[in-house]
ZAMARGU-4260 file (C-alpha; in steps of 0.2 Angstrom, whole numbers, plus 5000, padded with zeros to 4 digits):
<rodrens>
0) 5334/5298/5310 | 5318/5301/5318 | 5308/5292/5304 | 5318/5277/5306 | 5317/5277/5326
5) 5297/5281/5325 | 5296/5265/5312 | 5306/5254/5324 | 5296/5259/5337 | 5281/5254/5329
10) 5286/5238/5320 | 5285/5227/5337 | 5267/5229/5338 | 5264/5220/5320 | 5272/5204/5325
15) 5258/5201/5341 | 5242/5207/5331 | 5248/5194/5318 | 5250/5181/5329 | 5235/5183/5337
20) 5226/5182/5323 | 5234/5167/5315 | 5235/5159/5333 | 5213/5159/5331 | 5215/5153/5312
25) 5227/5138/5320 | 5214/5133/5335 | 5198/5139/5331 | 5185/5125/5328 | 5173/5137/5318
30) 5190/5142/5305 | 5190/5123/5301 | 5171/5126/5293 | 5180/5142/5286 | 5196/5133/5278
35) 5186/5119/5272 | 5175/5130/5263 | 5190/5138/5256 | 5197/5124/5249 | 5183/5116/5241
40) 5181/5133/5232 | 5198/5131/5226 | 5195/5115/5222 | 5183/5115/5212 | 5189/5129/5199
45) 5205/5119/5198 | 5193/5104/5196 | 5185/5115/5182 | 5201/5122/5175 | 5209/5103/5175
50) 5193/5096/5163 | 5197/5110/5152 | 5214/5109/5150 | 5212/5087/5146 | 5198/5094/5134
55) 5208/5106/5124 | 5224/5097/5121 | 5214/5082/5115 | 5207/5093/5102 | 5220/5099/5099
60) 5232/5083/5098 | 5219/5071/5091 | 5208/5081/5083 | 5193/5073/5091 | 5182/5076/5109
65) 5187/5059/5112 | 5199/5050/5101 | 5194/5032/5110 | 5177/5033/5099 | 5183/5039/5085
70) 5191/5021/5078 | 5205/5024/5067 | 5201/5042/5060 | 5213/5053/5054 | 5217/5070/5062
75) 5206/5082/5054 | 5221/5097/5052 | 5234/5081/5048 | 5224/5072/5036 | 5238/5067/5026
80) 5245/5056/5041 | 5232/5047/5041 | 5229/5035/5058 | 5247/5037/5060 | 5245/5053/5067
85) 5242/5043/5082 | 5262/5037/5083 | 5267/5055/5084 | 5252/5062/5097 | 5261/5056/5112
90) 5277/5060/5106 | 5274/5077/5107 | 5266/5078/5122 | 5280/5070/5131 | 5291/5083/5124
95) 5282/5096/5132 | 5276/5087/5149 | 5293/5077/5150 | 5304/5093/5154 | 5292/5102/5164
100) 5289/5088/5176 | 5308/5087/5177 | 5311/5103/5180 | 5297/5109/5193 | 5290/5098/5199
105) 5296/5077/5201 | 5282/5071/5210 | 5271/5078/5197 | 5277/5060/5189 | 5266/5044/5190
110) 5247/5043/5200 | 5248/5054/5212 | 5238/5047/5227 | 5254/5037/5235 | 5263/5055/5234
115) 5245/5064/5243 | 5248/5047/5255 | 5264/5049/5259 | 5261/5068/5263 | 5248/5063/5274
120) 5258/5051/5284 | 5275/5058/5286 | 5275/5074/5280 | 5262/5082/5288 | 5253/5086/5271
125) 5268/5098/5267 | 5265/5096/5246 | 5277/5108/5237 | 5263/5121/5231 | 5271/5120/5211
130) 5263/5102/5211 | 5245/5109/5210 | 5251/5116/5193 | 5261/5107/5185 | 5254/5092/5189
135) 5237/5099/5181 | 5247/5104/5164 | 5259/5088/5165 | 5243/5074/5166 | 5231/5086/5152
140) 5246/5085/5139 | 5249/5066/5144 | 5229/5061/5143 | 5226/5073/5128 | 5241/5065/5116
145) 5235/5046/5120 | 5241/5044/5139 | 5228/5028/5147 | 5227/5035/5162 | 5213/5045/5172
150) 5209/5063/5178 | 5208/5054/5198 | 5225/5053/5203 | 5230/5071/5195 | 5215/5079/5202
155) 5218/5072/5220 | 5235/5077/5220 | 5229/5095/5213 | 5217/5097/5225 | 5229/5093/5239
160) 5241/5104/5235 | 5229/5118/5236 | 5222/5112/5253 | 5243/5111/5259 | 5246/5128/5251
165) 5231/5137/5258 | 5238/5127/5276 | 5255/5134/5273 | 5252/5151/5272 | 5242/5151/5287
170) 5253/5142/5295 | 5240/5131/5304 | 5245/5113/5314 | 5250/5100/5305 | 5235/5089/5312
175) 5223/5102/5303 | 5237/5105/5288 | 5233/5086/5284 | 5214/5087/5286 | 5215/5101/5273
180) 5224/5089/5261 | 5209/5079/5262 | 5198/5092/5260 | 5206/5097/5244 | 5207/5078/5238
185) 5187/5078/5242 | 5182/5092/5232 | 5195/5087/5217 | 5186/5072/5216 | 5167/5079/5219
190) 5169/5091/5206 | 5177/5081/5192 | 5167/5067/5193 | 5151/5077/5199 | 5152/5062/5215
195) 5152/5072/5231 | 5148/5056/5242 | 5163/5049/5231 | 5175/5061/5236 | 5172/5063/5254
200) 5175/5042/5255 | 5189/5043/5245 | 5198/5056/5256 | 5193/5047/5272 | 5196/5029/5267
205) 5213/5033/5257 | 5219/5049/5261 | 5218/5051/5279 | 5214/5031/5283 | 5203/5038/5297
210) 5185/5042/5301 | 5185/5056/5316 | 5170/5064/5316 | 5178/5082/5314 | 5188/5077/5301
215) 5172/5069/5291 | 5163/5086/5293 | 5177/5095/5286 | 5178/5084/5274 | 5159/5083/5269
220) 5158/5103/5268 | 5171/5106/5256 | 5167/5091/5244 | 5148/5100/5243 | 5158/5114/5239
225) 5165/5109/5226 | 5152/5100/5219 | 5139/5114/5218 | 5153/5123/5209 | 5158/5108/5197
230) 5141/5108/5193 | 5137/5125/5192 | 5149/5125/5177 | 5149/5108/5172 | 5133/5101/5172
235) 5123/5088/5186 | 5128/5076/5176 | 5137/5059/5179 | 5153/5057/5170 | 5145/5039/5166
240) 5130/5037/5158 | 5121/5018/5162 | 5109/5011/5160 | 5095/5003/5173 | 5100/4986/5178
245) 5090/4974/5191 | 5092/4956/5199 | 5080/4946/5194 | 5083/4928/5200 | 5092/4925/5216
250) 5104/4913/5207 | 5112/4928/5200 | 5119/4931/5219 | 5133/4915/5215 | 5137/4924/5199
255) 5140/4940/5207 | 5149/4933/5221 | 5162/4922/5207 | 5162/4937/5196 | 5170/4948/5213
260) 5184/4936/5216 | 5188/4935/5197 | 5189/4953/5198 | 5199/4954/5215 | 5213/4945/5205
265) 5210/4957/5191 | 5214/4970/5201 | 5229/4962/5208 | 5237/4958/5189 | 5232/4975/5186
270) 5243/4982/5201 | 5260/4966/5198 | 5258/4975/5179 | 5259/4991/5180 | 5275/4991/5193
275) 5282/4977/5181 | 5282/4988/5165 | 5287/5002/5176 | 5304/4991/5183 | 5306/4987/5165
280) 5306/5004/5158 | 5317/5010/5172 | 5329/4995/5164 | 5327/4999/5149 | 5330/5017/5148
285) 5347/5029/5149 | 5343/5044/5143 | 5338/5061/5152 | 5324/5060/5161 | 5316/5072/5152
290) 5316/5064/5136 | 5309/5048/5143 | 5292/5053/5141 | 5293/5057/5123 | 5304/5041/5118
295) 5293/5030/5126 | 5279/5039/5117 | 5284/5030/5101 | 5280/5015/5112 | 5262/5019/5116
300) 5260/5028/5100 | 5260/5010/5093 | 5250/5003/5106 | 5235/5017/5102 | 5238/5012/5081
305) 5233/4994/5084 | 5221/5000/5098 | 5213/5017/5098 | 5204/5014/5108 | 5216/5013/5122
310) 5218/5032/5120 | 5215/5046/5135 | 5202/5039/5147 | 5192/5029/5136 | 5174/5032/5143
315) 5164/5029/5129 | 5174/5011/5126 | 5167/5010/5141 | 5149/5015/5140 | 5146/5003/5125
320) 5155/4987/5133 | 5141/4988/5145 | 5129/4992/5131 | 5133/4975/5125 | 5141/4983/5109
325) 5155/4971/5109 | 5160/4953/5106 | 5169/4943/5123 | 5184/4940/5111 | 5184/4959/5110
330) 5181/4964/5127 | 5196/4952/5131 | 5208/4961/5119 | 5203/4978/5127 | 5205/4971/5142
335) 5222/4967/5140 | 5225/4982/5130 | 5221/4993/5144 | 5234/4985/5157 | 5249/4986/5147
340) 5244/5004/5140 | 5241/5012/5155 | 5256/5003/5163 | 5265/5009/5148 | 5260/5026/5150
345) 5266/5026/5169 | 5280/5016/5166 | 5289/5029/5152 | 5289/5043/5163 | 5266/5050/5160
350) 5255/5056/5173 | 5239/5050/5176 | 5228/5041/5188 | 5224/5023/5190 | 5206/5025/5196
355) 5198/5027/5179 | 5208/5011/5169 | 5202/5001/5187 | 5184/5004/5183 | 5189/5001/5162
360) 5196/4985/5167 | 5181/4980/5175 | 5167/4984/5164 | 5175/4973/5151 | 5179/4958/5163
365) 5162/4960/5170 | 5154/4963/5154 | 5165/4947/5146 | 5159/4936/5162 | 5142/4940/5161
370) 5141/4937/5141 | 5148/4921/5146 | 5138/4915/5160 | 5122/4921/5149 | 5128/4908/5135
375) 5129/4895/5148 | 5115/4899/5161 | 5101/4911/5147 | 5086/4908/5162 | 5096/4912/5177
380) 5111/4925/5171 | 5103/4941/5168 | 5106/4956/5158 | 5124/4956/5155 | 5127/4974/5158
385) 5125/4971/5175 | 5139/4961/5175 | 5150/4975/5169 | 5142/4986/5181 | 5146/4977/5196
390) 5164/4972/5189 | 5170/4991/5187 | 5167/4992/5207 | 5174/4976/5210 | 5192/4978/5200
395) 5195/4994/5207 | 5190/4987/5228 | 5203/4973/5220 | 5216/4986/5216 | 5216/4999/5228
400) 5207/4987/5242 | 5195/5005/5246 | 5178/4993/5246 | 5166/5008/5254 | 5171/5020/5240
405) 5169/5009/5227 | 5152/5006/5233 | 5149/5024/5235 | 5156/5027/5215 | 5145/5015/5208
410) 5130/5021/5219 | 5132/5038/5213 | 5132/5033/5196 | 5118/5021/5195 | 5107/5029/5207
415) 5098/5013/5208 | 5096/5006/5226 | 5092/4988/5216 | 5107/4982/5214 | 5118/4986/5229
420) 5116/4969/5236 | 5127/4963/5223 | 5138/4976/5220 | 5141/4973/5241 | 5143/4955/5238
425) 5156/4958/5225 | 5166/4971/5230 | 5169/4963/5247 | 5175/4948/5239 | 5183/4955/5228
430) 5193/4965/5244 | 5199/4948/5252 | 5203/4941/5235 | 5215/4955/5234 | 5219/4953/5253
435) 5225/4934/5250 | 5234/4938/5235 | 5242/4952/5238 | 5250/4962/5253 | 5247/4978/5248
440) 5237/4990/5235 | 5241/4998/5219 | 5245/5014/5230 | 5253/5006/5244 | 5266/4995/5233
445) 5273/5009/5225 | 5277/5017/5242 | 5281/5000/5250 | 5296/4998/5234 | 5302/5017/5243
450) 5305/5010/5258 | 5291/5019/5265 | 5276/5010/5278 | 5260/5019/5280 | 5256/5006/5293
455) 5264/5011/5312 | 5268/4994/5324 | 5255/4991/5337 | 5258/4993/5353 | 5270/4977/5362
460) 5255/4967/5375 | 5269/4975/5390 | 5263/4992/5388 | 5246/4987/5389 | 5237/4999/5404
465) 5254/5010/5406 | 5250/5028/5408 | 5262/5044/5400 | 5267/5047/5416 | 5278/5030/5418
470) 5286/5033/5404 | 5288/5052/5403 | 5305/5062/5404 | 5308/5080/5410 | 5304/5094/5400
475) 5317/5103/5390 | 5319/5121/5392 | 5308/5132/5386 | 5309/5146/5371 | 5304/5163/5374
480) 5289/5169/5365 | 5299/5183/5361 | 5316/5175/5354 | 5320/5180/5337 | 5316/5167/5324
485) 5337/5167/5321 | 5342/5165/5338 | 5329/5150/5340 | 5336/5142/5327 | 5352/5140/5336
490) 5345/5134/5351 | 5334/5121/5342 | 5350/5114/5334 | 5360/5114/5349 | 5345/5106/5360
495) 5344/5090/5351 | 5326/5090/5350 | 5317/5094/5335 | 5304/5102/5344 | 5302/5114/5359
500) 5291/5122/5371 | 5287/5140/5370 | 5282/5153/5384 | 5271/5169/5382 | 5273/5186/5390
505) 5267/5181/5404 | 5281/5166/5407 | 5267/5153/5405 | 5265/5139/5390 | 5260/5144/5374
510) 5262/5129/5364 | 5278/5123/5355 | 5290/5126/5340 | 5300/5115/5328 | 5314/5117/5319
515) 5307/5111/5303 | 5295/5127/5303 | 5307/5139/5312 | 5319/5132/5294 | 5304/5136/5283
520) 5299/5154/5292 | 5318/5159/5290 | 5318/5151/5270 | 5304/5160/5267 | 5302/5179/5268
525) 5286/5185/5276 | 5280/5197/5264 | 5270/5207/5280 | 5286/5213/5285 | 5296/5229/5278
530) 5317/5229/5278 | 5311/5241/5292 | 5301/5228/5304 | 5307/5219/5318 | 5315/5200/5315
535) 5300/5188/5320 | 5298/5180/5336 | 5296/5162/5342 | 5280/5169/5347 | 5274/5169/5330
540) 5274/5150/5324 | 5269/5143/5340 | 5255/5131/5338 | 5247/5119/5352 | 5248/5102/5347
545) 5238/5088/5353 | 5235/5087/5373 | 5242/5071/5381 | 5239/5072/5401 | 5248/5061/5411
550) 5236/5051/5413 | 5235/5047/5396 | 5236/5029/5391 | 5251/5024/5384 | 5243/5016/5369
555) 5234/5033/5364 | 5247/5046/5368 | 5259/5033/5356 | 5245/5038/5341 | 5245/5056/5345
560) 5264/5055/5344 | 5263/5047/5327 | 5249/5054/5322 | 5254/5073/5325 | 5271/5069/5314
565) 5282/5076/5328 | 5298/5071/5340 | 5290/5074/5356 | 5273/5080/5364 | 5274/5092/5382
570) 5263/5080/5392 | 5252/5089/5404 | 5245/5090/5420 | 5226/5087/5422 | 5222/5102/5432
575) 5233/5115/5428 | 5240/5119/5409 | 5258/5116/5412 | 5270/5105/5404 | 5277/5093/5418
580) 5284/5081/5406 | 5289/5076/5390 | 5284/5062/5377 | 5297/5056/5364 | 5296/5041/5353
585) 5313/5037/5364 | 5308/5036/5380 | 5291/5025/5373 | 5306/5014/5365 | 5316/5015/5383
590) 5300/5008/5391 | 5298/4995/5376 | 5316/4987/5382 | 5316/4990/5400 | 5309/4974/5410
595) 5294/4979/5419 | 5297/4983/5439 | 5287/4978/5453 | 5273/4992/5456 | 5281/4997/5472
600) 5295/5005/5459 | 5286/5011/5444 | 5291/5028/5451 | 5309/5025/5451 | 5306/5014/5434
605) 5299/5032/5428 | 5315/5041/5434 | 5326/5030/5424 | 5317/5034/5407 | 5317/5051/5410
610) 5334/5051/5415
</rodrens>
């Protein structure tokens, strides 16, 4: 008896100390530097562990380092199969990805980045943390049996399941819980391609659609990270080798500008046949899910027998279209060939990125356009390579409409400052090509046929100048610090808020609580606490959220409402720390449909929103 008495007197002093110290891992500016670093570290083994696990089932399924150059060789331990080895290589990978992906981990299926997106938006990066795994085993079994797909999409969706994971367990805010996301996107990228410029504009431009200067910093550090580590075991070596191109005859700028809109409507067939393979697959099949992957396998087995090189990633395909190694008829055919293999792959179920066939797809319509215009203009055309150059940046700015990464990418690979005036030129043509022909990206549809709108509403012209306080109603009551985490729960569900103030010790604020995490806290045991500990207390997932004053403008407060992924926002008073109101997205909607009063009654216009 008295050993259980001493242990229960002890046990309440565990549930402060932890708080205090996750409360400074949730609000200190120098744990951001701290978590970024983190996750870049983890991103960039998982990077490493990623490019080994696509090199080892290739070798493995094909045979070959890179079955795209090897034309229609045999598999050296199938030998009697012949090239038709090839017909049963994705067949047995989808086999082994197909139930896994079923079983563990859905959202494992497809590209990826409009998951990360999503997670991002309206989830406040909360990614399941199986994804990081299975989506690493699901897309190196895919790309290593013949998948067309890339290593970008899988490694950004690794990487930001590690930055949510590592999030998660500290239980930081979920405005910092998104910037890790981004983080681990950033070092994904930077690692595996050995482009650290790459990834950090990749995260900011598609990830977190934003360019705070904290988040860019965060970013920056764990992308350097995870580049010194990619390298350290992987080379300083770009995944792409080129060669030198230069402009030498300013009539080559018209080219350049044509050759960026023909491949902004590249980009947008691209992106109208991948979903239309993908609706056609969904029609067509109605089996298991599980089995999808291998029956359509039989599919794209024959796909890669009339075309091997449309299997994995195809980088040396690649390489020697900009060489100059291949005829325009050819470069058409692989052209093609790429779209509906890669759609193909996607459509039965794989997973892969779309990043790498974007920059295939470009080389050889660059490379074809500029093999043309050199036949019809020899003096003024150019090396034709250059073409092919320009056109891998241009078809991917036309796809996923991200123009400053794609200049980054190719930047990164060239190295050469001398032809960045064109790539500028055709990228950003490319961009409103895409723009006029096509509302949304090859990320964005795929979220937009879900139902599901990155994009918020602007702000209606009658709002314009209104403060928080006109619009702000009363605070609900407050939850003890000290509430057990069970008890909360009922008082969240019978509040009908989804989110709640908190109080300390000392009776004053101490941030707030939702019932999304106060669900996950009670789901999830902590593994800190013995059978013998105390219950956790409110006290213990508080977090501050963004300030809003009520002096706030409407119109900024209305972004940190979206922005912070919450149900309402404690508004306080400029001089003392003390919630005198409260934000919802209901009361901004009241104010939207209430006529505007007189300024002599904005007050009692105030009361009647709040009431």
């Amino acid at each position: 008896m008295n050993g259980e008495t001493i242990g229960l007197r002890r046990a309440p002093s565990r549930a402060p100390v932890r708080a205090r110290l996750l409360g400074g891992v949730r609000q200190g500016q120098g744990s951001v530097i701290a978590l970024a670093l983190l996750v870049g570290c983890g991103a960039g083994l998982g990077a490493i562990a990623f490019r080994w696990l696509i090199q080892t089932f290739t070798r493995l399924l094909s045979g070959h380092t890179d079955y795209s150059a090897a034309g229609h060789a045999a598999h050296p331990g199938l030998p009697w199969l012949g090239p038709w080895f090839v017909v049963l290589a994705p067949v047995a990978g989808g086999l082994l990805y197909g139930p896994l992906v079923q079983r563990f981990a859905r959202e494992a299926r497809g590209h990826g980045v409009p998951e990360v997106m999503y997670a991002v938006a309206h989830r406040g990066g909360r990614i399941a943390p199986q994804v990081a795994v299975v989506k690493a085993l699901a897309s190196a079994l895919c790309m290593g049996s013949g998948g067309s797909v890339g290593r970008e999409g899988p490694i950004v969706q690794i990487g930001s399941a590690l930055g949510s994971t590592v999030g998660g367990v500290l239980r930081v805010p979920e405005d910092r819980r998104r910037l890790l996301v981004a983080c681990g996107a950033a070092g994904g990228i930077a690692a595996t391609f050995n482009a650290p410029l790459a990834g950090v504009f990749f995260a900011m431009e598609l990830i977190l659609r934003d360019f705070a200067v904290e988040s860019f910093g965060a970013v920056v550090l764990s992308s350097v990270t995870a580049s010194v580590i990619g390298r350290a075991v992987l080379g300083d070596e770009a995944f792409l080798t080129l060669p030198a191109f230069h402009v030498g005859h300013p009539g080559q700028y018209v080219l350049f500008a044509l050759l960026g809109v023909v491949a902004g409507a590249v980009g947008v067939a691209f992106t109208r046949v991948l979903y239309l393979i993908e609706d056609a697959c969904d029609w067509a099949w109605r089996g298991p899910e599980w089995l999808r992957p291998a029956a359509g396998g039989l599919l794209l087995g024959g796909l890669l027998l009339a075309l091997p090189q449309m299997y994995g990633v195809g980088y040396p395909v690649l390489e020697n279209a900009i060489d100059g190694e291949y005829t325009v008829g050819l470069l058409l055919l692989l052209l093609v060939g790429k779209i509906v293999a890669t759609s193909l792959t996607i459509g039965i179920g794989g997973s892969g990125g779309v990043f790498a066939p974007s920059l295939f797809l470009g080389a050889m319509a660059g490379t074809a356009f500029g093999a043309t215009v050199h036949q019809l203009l020899p003096g003024t055309a150019g090396a034709v390579g250059a073409y092919g150059l320009v056109g891998m940046g241009a078809v991917f700015a036309g796809s996923a409409r991200a123009p400053i990464t794609a200049v980054i990418v190719l930047f990164e690979l060239t190295g050469q400052y001398s032809i960045i005036l064109p790539m500028m030129l055709a990228i950003v043509l490319a961009t409103l090509t895409s723009r006029l022909l096509s509302r949304d990206t090859i990320y964005t549809l795929k979220l937009r046929r879900r139902g599901i709108e990155l994009d918020t509403a602007r702000l209606t012209p009658s709002l314009t100048g209104a403060t928080v306080r006109e619009v702000m109603a009363e605070p609900p009551t407050p939850l003890p610090g000290t509430l057990p985490l069970e008890d909360a729960a009922d008082v969240i569900a019978r509040s009908g808020h989804g989110i709640l103030p908190v109080t300390g010790r000392n009776g004053r604020y101490a941030g707030v609580v939702t019932a999304r995490a106060v669900a996950e806290a009670l789901t999830e045991p902590d593994p800190a606490l013995d059978a013998h500990a105390t219950p956790r207390l409110v006290a213990d997932l508080a977090e501050r959220p963004p300030t809003v004053t009520t002096g706030t403008p409407l119109s900024g407060a209305l972004h940190t409402l979206v922005t912070a992924d919450a149900t309402g926002l404690p508004v306080l008073e400029t001089e003392h720390d003390e919630p005198v109101g409260w934000l919802t997205h209901q009361t901004v909607l009241n104010a939207l449909h209430t006529p505007t009063p007189p300024p002599q009654r904005a007050p009692d216009a105030a009361h009647r929103c709040s009431g």
